[in-house]
Steps between C-alpha positions, in 0.01 A plus 500: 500500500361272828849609651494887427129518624568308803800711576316876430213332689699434791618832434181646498393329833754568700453850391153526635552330830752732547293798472224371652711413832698833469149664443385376869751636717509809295380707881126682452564869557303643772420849515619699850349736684739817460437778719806687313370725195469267199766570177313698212399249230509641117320229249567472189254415217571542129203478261412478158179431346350386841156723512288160546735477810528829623196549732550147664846585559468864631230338753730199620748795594226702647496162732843483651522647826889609518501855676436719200746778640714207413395394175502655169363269167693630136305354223711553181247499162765379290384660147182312516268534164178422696345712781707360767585874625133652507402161665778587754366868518182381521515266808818649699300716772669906605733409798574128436880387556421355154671762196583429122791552248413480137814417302494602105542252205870541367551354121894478625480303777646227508548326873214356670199692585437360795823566687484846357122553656637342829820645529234885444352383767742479706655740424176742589461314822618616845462217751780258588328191437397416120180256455499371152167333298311512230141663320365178531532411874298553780647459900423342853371856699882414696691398194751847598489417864628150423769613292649717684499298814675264311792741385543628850478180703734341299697797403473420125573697194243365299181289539331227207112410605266278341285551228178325377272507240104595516230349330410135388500271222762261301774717403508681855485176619792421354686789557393546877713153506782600338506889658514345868773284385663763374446670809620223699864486289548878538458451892689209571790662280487760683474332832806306399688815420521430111213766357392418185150674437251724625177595382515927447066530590651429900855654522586734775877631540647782708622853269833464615537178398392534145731808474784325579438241239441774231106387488489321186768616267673284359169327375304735374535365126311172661160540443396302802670419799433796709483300795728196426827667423431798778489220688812359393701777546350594866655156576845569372537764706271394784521162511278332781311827549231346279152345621206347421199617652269211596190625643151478427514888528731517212333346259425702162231387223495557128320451186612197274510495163194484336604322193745257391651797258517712777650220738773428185599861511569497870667235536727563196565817668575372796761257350651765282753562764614140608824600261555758652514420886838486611446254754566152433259309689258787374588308161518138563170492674257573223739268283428261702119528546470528105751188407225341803217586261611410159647191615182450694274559142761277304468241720099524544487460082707201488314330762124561286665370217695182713833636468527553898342246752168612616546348846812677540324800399213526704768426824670747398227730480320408836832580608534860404156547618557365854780739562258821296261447728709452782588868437222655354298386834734713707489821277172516463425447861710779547308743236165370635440317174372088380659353226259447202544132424372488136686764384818366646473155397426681162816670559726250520512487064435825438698706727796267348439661159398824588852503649643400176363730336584744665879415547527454133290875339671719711799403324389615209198757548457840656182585704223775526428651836263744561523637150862529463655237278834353632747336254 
């Protein structure tokens, strides 16, 4: 066991230092002055069961100050069962570029909602730039600007930006932690010409583009994944004509989860599709992070019960928090952000089994989302 650990540790390490020296010469995008017309932007929101969110998100789009001769907002109520729609009706002002779709409740469906309610959108859109987020989100007032400046500048296909979590407390603290890692990983792959994830709340790609790929078919049996395996198949076709977009500007926010049930849900969700990526280093990755864990909460048992060697333990631990904060310092410079110290040292024995746990029921559990049960 001292051998396996200090081999997925070294793993583990190396891993981080990587991204966090990748993550610094990833170039900040600056925004140009254009005196050419700008493209027309068409954003992209699905939303279901989001009227707590709708006013704060119709006003954070109010905010952004893209030409609105060049900007048109599609917000698709996807079958919602609350009053996301006369919330919608209710706050989106005559004349605004912002317009709804209300999509109807099929008992025969059978792909994923979401990529049905984006690919609507879409669909009903006219621009040739697509801006994709979520309900939840709310935006920098130049969050399009930067965007697009980084799709023509660099003459990219498709742009990834960051995301971050609002509000406070233990669980976001955690979360904010492992989100900008998360971050971090998507960037650098994609930096290093190897994409391997996105985050969907900050996606912008051009029309023609996601024609070409056939938008997401192929997928659309996968209820998540939206973002991940449009991405992947942009890159077949396009490969290196993929960014990340690392501004300040950029940066999205949304809610957390407000409960550990509701955190479980997303993140078994989320890691419903790791069998079905078709990328291998898409695959090894997590397998590597969650072997990390367990082996990590193995080990930390057998040393409270003087199977392990404490002293070896506790270097070995220093160690892995050395090279965390190493990183974490850098990323959350970059998001404006200060590391919480309690909840991270608290972190390093939870987030091992929260990890675990994770890994291990979404092999063998479905998940609820927004009142739809998945199986």
């Amino acid at each position: 066991m001292e051998l396996a650990f200090a081999i997925l540790l070294l793993l583990y390490l190396v891993l981080l230092a990587l991204v966090r020296i990748r993550w610094t010469k990833i170039p900040v995008q600056v925004i140009k002055e254009d005196t050419d017309e700008p493209p027309g932007v068409s954003v992209i929101i699905p939303a279901r069961n989001e009227e707590s969110n709708i006013k704060q998100l119709v006003d954070s789009l109010n905010g952004l100050v893209y030409p609105r001769h060049k900007l048109e907002i599609v917000i698709v109520d996807d079958s919602s069962d609350d009053h996301t729609l006369l919330k919608l009706r209710q706050h989106v002002v005559e004349g605004s570029c912002i317009k709804w779709l209300a999509l109807e409740e099929s008992p025969f469906f059978q792909s994923s909602y979401k990529k049905r309610a984006l690919t609507c959108g879409i669909e009903a859109s006219k621009f040739p730039i697509i801006v994709t987020s979520d309900a939840d989100c709310q935006f920098q007032p130049l969050w399009i600007n930067s965007l697009v400046n980084a799709i023509t500048s660099n003459n990219w296909i498709m742009v990834s930006a960051p995301v971050v979590y609002r509000k406070t407390g233990f669980l976001v603290s955690m979360l904010e932690i492992e989100l900008a890692c998360l971050v971090a990983v998507g960037a650098v792959s994609l930096q290093a010409g190897k994409p391997n994830m996105c985050n969907g709340a900050n996606l912008a790609f051009t029309r023609e583009a996601f024609v070409r790929v056939g938008g997401y078919q192929g997928f659309e049996h996968i209820a998540s994944g939206d973002d991940e395996f449009l991405l992947y198949k942009m890159n077949l076709q396009f490969p290196g004509r993929i960014g990340f977009n690392k501004t300040i500007d950029s940066v999205v926010s949304t809610e957390p989860p407000v409960s550990f049930r509701e955190l479980l849900n997303q993140r078994i969700r989320w890691g419903s599709k790791w069998k079905e990526h078709k990328s291998l280093t898409t695959k090894i990755l997590p397998l590597l992070i969650f072997l990390f864990h367990l082996v990590f909460t193995v080990v930390f048992f057998m040393t409270l019960f003087g199977a392990y060697s404490w002293k070896v333990f506790i270097v070995q631990l220093l160690s892995k928090m050395l090279v965390e904060v190493w990183l974490l310092r850098s990323l959350f410079n970059f998001f404006g952000k200060t590391i919480k110290w309690k909840w991270f040292l608290l972190m390093q024995i939870l987030y091992s089994f929260y990890v675990v746990l994770v890994g291990v029921v979404v092999q063998f559990y479905g998940f609820s989302w927004k009142n739809r049960r998945y199986l």
